[in-house]
C-alpha positions in Angstrom: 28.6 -12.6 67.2 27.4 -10.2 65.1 24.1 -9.6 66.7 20.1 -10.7 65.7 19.4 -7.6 64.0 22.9 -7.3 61.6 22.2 -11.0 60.8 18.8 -10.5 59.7 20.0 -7.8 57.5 22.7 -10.0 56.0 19.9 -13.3 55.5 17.3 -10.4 53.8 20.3 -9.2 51.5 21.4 -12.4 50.7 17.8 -13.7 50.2 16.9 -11.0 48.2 19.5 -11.6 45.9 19.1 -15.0 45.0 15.5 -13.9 44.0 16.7 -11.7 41.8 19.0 -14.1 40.2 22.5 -12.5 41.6 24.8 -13.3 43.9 24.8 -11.8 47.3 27.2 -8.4 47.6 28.2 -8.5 51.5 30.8 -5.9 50.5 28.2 -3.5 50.6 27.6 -1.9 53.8 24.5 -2.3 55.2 21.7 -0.2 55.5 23.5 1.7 52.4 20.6 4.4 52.9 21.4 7.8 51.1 23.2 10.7 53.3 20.6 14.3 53.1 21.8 16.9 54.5 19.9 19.9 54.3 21.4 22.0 56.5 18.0 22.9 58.7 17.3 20.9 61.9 15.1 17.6 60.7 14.3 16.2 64.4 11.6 15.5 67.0 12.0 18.4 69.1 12.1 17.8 72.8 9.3 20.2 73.7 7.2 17.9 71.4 8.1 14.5 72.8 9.6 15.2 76.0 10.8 11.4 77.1 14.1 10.8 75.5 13.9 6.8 75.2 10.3 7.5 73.4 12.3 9.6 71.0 15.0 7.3 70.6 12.4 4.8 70.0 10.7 6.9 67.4 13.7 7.2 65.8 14.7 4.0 65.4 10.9 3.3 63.7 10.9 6.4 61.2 14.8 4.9 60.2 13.5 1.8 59.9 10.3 2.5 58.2 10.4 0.5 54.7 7.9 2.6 52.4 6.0 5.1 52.3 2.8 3.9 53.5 4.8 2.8 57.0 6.0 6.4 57.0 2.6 8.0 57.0 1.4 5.8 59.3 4.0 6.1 61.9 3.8 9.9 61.0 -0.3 10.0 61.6 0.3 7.9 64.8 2.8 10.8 66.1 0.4 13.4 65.2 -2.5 11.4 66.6 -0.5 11.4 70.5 1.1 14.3 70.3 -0.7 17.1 68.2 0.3 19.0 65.1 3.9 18.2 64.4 5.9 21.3 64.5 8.3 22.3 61.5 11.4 20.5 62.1 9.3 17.2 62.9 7.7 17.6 59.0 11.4 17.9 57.7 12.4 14.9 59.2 9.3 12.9 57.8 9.9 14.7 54.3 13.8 13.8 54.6 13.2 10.4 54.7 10.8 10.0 52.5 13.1 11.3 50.0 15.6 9.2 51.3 13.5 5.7 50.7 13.3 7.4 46.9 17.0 8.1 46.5 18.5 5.2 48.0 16.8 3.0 45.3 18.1 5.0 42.9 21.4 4.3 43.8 21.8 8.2 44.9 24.4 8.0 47.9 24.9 11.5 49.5 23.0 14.9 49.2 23.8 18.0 50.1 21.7 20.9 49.8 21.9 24.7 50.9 20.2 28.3 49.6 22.9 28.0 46.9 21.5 24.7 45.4 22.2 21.5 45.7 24.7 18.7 44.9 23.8 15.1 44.3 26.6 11.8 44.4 25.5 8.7 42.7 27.0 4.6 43.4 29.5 3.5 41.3 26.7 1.5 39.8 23.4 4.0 40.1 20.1 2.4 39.1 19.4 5.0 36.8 19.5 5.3 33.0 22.1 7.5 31.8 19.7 8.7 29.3 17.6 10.2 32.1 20.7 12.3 33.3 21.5 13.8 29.7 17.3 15.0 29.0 17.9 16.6 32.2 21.0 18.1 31.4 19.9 18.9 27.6 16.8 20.1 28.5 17.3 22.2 32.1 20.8 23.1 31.3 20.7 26.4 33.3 19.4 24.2 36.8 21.3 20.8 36.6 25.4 20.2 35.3 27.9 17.5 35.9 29.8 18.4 38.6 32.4 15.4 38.5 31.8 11.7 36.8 29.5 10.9 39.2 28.3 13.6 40.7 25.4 16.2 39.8 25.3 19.8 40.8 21.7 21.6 41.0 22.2 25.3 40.1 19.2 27.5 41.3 18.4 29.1 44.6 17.1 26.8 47.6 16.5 29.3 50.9 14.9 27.2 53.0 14.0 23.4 53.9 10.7 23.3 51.3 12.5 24.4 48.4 15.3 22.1 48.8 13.0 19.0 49.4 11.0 20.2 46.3 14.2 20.4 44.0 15.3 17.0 44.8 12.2 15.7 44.4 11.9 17.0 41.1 15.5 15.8 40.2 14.1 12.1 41.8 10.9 12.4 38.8 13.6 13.0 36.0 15.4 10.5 36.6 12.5 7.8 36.7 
């Protein structure tokens, strides 16, 4: 009823779990993969891959695409058929890199524009609070609570790179 691929995400969960000693959470929602929004187009651009069920298809892999390494690879075989990808094609790789980061971080939603940034953490983040107060002790002028679980970066961001950069630096601190 639910469908193969829902099912195997529920038996993986539920698997992974018991490894770990814990009980399985199906109250979570599946695929709880962190929300980016950078506002700049992160796409494959239909000038660069003009059938639309290859794109669709491409999309569902980079979504699905479970480390880095996959990423790369699936990003070098783009490249490889059809030439240097253009600008928003590198966001969209760089996005979800970040977002295979984030999402094990417990990091939930991020939204980012040229004023800065503002990160939302799970009710139950995988990071030590410690992390969170050196950053805010130590940077006090770029990072402040904005909220009990949320975290407000303060500097200027114009453009795609320099909002990518920041939460990647924000993603270091708190490892």
């Amino acid at each position: 009823e639910v469908g193969f691929s829902l099912y195997t995400e529920l038996l993986n969960r539920a698997v992974e779990s018991l490894k770990a000693g814990r009980a399985p959470d199906f109250d979570k929602p599946v695929n709880a993969a962190t929300d980016i929004n950078l506002h700049t187009p992160a796409l494959l651009p239909g000038s660069y891959v003009e059938d639309v069920h290859l794109r669709l298809v491409l999309y569902k892999r980079i979504a699905a695409a479970h480390s880095r390494e996959e990423l790369e690879e699936l990003e070098a075989e783009i490249v490889d058929r059809f030439g240097p990808a253009p600008t928003p094609t590198r966001v969209l790789f760089d996005l979800t890199t970040v977002k295979l980061r984030t999402t094990a971080l417990g990091i939930t939603r991020i939204e980012a524009g040229p004023k800065g940034a503002r990160v939302e953490f799970s009710e139950t983040p995988n990071v030590d609070p410690a992390h969170i107060i050196k950053l805010l002790q130590t940077e006090s002028r770029r990072y402040r609570l904005d909220g009990p679980n949320r975290l407000r970066i303060t500097v200027e961001l114009p453009d795609a790179a320099a909002r990518l950069a920041a939460i990647a630096t924000l993603i270091d601190g708190l490892r």
